[in-house]
N, C-alpha and C positions, 0 to 999 in steps of 0.2 A: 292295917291299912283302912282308910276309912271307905264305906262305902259310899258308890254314886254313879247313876249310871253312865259308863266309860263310851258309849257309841252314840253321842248328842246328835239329834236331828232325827233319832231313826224312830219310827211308828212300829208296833209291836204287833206285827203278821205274821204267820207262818207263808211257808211255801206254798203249802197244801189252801192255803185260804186264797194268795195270791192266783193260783192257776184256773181254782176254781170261778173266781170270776174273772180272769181271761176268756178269751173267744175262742183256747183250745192251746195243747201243750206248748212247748215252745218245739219238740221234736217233730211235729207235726211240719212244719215251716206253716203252718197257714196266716193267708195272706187275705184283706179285703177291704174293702172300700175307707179313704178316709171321710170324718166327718166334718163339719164345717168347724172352723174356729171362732172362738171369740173375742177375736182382738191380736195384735201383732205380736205375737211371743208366746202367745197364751196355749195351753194345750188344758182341755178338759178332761179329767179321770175316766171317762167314758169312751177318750176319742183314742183312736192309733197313731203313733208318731210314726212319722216319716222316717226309716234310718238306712243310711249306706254303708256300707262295709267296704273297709280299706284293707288289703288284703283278704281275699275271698277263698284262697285255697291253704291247704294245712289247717294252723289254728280256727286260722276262721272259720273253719266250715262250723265248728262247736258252736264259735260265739256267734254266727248269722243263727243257726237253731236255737240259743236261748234268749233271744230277743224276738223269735220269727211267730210269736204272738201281737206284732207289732206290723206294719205294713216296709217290707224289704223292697224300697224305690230303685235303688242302686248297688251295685256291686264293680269293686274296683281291684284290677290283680293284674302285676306285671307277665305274669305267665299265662298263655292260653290253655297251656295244657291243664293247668291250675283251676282255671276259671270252669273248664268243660267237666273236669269230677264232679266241684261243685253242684252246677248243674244237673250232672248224673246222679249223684246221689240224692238229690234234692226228688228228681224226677222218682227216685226207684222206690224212697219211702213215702212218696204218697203213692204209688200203686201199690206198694205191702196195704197202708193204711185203708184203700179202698177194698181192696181184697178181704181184708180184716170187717167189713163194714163201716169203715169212717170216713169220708169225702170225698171227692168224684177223682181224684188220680189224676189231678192235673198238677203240672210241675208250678209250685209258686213262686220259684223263681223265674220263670219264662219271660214275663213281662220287667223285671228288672232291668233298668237300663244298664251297660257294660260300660266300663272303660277300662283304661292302662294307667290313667293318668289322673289322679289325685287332683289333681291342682284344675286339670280341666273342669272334671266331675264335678265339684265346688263352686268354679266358677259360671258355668252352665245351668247347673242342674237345682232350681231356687226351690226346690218343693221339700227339699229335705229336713229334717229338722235337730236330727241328731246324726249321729260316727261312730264307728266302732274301727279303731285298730288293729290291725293281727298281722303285721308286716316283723321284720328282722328289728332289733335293738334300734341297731344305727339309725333307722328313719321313724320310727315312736315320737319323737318331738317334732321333725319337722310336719309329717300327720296332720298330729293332735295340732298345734301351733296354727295350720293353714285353716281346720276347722274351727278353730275359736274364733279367728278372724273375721271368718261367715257368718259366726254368732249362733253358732254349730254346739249341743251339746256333747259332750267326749268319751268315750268309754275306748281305754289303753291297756292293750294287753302286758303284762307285766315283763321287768322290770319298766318303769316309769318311761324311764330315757335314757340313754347311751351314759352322758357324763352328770355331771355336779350342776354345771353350768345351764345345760338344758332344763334339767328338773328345778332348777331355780325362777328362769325364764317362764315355764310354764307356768308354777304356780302363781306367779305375780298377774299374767295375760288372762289366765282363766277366772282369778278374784276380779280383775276389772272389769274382764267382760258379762261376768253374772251367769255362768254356764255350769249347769250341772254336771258332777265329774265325776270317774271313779276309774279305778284301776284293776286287773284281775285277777288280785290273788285271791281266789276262791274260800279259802281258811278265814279270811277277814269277815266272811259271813256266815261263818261253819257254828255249829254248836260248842264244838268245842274250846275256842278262843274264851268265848262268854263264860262259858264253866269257869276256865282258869280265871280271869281274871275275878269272878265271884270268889274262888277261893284264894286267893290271893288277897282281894281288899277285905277278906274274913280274917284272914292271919291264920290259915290254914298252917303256912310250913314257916308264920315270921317273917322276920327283915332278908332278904335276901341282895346278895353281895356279888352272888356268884351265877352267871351263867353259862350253862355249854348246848352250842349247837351245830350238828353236824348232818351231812348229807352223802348218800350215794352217789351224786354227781361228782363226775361228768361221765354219762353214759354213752356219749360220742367220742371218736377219736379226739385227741391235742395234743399242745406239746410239739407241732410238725413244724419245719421248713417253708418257705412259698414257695409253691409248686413252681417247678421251672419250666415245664411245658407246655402250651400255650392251645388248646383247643379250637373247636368252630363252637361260637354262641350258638348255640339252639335256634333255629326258627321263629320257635311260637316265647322267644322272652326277650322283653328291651333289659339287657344286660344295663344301659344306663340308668334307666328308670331304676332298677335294683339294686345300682348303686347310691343313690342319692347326692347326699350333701358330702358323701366320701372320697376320699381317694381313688383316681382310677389306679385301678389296675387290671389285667384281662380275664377274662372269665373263665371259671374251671370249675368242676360239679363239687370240689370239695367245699366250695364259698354256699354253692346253694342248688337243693330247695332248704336242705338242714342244716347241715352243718358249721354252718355260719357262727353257730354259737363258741365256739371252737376260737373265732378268728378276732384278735382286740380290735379291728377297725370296723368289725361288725356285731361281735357280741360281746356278753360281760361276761361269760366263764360260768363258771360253777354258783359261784357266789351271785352273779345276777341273776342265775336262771332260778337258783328255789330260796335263794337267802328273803325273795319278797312273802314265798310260805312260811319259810322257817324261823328265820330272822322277826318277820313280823309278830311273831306271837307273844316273845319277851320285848317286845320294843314298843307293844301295844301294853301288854299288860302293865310293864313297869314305867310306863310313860315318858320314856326316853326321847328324847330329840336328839342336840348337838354332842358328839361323843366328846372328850379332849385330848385324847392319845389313840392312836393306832398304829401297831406293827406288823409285818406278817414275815411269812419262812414261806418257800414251795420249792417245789422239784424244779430241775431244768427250768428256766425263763429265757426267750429266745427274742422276745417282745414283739413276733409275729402270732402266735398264739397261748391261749393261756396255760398256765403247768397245768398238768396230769393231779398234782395234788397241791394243796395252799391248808394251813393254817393263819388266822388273823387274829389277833388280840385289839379289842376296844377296852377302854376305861370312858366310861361316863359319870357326870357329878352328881351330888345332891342335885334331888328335885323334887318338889311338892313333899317334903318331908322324908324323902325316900332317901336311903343310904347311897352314896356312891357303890358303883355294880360295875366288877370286869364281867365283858362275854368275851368268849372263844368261839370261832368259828373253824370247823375243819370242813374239807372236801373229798374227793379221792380218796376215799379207804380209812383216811385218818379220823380216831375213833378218840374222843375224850377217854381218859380213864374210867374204869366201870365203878362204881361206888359199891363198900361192902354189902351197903341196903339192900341191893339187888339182889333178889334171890338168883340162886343156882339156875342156869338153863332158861332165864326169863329175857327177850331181846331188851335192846335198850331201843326204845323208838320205834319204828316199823319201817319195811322195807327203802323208803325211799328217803329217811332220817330221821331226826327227834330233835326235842328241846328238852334240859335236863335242867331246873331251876335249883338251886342251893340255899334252902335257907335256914335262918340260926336257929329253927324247929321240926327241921328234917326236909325231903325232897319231895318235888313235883318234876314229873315225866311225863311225856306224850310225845306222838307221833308225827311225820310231817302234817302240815293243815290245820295243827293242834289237835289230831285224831285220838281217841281214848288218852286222856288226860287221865292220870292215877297217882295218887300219893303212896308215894314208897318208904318203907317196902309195904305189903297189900294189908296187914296187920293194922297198919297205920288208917290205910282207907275203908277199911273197915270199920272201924272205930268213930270216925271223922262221922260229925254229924250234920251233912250240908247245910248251906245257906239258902234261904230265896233265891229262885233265881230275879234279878232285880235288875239284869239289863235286856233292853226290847230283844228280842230274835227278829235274825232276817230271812227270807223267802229265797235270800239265792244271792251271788256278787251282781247278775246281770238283770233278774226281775229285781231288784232293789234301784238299781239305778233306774231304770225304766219307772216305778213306783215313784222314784224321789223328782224325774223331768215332771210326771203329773201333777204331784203335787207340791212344787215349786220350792224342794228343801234339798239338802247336798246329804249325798252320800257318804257311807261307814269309812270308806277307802279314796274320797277324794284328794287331788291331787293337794290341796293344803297339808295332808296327811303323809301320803302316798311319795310325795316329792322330798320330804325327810327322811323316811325309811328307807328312797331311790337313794339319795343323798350319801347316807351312812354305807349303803352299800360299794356308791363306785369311789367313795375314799378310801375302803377297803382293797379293789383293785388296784388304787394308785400305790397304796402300801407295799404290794404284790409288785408293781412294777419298782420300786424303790427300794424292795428287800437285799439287793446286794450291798446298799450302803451303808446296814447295819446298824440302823438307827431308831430311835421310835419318833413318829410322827405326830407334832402338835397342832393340833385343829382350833382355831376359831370360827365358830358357826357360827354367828353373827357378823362378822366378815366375808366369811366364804373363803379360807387362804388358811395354804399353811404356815407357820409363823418360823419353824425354823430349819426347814429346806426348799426355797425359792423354785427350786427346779422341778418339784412335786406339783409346784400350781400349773407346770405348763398343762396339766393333763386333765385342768378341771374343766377347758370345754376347746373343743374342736374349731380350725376353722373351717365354716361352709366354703364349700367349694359348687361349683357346677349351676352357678347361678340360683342357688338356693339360700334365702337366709329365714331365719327365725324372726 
């Protein structure tokens, strides 16, 4: 494979460099004055961006701390009770911090303004300059969408978007409008993706044809019924607000604060939840876009939530000189076959999954994230004489976007990127819901359609409902 550096746009900083000139970790939340600007859009490498947080409880509480070297204006979460951890915990690590000797123990979130409502926040609140999303699947696009609008730059917790159709829409609204993007799968800026694909564009293990990737998930219940009995909403949550642009239906704790991921009118399954760690790794390295076949198998399919376990099969074409390549995808327990390479008692991947490359000069393995990449069997890597490393490194998924709003260039994982990889993944799903028909599923990705089961396309995009549109 030839070399070249595979993450265009990206400047060549470590973490360690990046923090160090920060104004102080990102765990810290700390929080301080902005500085003046130079012009309408403009943000100087010296000044703090503005950034709100859409969903403030669960994920978010991480991704508000790795950006909270930045100045946190807003915070946005349909649950109170959500909202007040937040808070609390915001509060308790800067009194550890102070106690520790580092900053006076004042909660930096205090002066953030609150809301429930996205749509308000944005509309209201003109100070802000960037978003972070950490809400459920189903409302990721409408989010991100309402903040490109504002001319909001975006940071979306991963998978991209619900369906095809969203992740399609996005990427075209966010090139028009000039907005810095990026998505969270952590791995896309981990060391070990860069490893791979260095050895990979060395011809470390050859033309590769074959890939298998599998995961631990779903470590939440699925597989269920809808519930049939019908609860009191919570006090402190707008059950509508949380539902979005979805279908009503009445609220029950099995929909949310988690479990959501479990339910196809709210999550993607197994496959959206880590196929953007896992998935992404052979899809980056080997430069994959438009797949042209996809089939899949799973347990029980009841099409109120997703099976307990799914295999997928893609076929992709030549591209940039590269061989056509099947991947495999399993979920649920379901394990690719182990290759004799392996030695004796060695895992395949690490606890939460692997990617297992096949090529006409032997194997490449690692873990979810792209975590310890190794040529197998260890003999092999052993021997293996690496390459330069010859693609920039990044500082983090979330200090890199914050890096790339300053200095006016797009991110490793933005959605031009990010929305193919979503792409490839929820035709996956639709495969999943199509697998009793017994067929394999042909993709034109330059169309956006499947060409020859009609009834597969109703499921590439949702209609909004609830006076929501994209």
């Amino acid at each position: 494979m030839k070399k070249k550096k595979s993450f265009p746009g990206q400047s060549s900083v470590s973490r360690r460099e990046f923090l160090q000139t920060s104004a102080g970790a990102a765990a810290a939340f700390t929080i301080s004055p902005r500085h003046a600007r130079g012009g309408p859009g403009f943000v100087a490498p010296s000044d703090k961006l503005n950034i709100a947080a859409i969903g403030a409880g669960g994920k978010g509480r991480s991704d508000i701390a790795a950006v909270s070297t930045e100045n946190i204006v807003a915070l946005c979460d349909v649950d109170d009770v959500k909202m007040a951890d937040t808070l609390k915990r915001a509060k308790e690590q800067a009194e550890k911090m102070q106690a520790e000797g580092n900053g006076n123990g004042k909660n930096p979130l205090e002066k953030s303004k609150k809301y429930k409502d996205f749509r308000e926040m944005l509309d209201k609140q003109k100070d802000i300059d960037a978003v972070t999303v950490s809400t459920p699947d189903h409302t990721h696009a409408i989010a991100a969408m309402t903040a490109i609008k504002h001319g909001k730059h975006v940071f979306v917790q991963k998978p991209l978007t619900w369906s095809v159709g969203e992740a399609r829409i996005l990427r075209e609204a966010a090139k028009k409008a000039g907005v810095i993007t990026q998505m969270g799968n952590q791995g896309h800026a981990g060391e070990g993706i860069r490893l791979i694909v260095e050895w990979l564009e060395d011809g470390a293990i050859g033309d590769v044809r074959e890939v298998q990737c599998w995961t631990n998930r779903p470590v939440w219940k699925t597989g269920m019924d809808r519930p049939e009995e019908i609860p009191s909403v919570p006090s402190t949550l707008d059950w509508n607000l949380w539902l979005g642009p979805a279908p009503f239906r009445p609220y029950h704790p099995s929909y949310a604060p988690w479990a959501w991921r479990a339910w196809c009118d709210f999550g993607t399954g197994a496959l959206g939840d880590m196929g953007a760690h896992i998935f992404d790794i052979p899809y980056h390295a080997l430069k994959m876009e438009y797949p042209t076949t996809v089939e899949a198998s799973s347990s029980k399919f009841n099409n109120e939530s997703w099976p307990v376990a799914e295999v997928v099969r893609y076929e992709f074409p030549e591209r940039e000189g590269l061989p056509p390549v099947k991947l495999t995808w399993y979920d649920g327990g379901m394990m690719p076959k182990r290759p004799e390479a392996i030695e004796p008692g060695r895992k395949m991947g690490d606890s939460d999954g692997g990617v297992l490359f096949i090529g006409d000069k032997g194997l490449l393995m690692c873990g979810c994230y792209g975590s310890q990449p190794r040529l197998v069997p260890e003999t092999f890597m052993q021997e293996y004489k690496r390459p330069p490393k010859t693609i920039p490194r990044s500082p983090g998924i979330h200090e890199e976007w914050v890096q790339c709003i300053k200095e006016g260039k797009q991110a490793t994982s933005n959605f031009e990127y990010a929305s193919k990889l979503t792409e490839t993944m929820m035709i996956g799903n639709i495969a999943v819901r199509m697998a009793p028909k017994n067929i394999t599923l042909e993709w034109d990705g330059k169309k956006g359609e499947f060409t020859n089961m009609p009834e597969a396309n109703e499921f590439l995009m949702r209609e909004y409902l609830n006076g929501y549109k994209l």
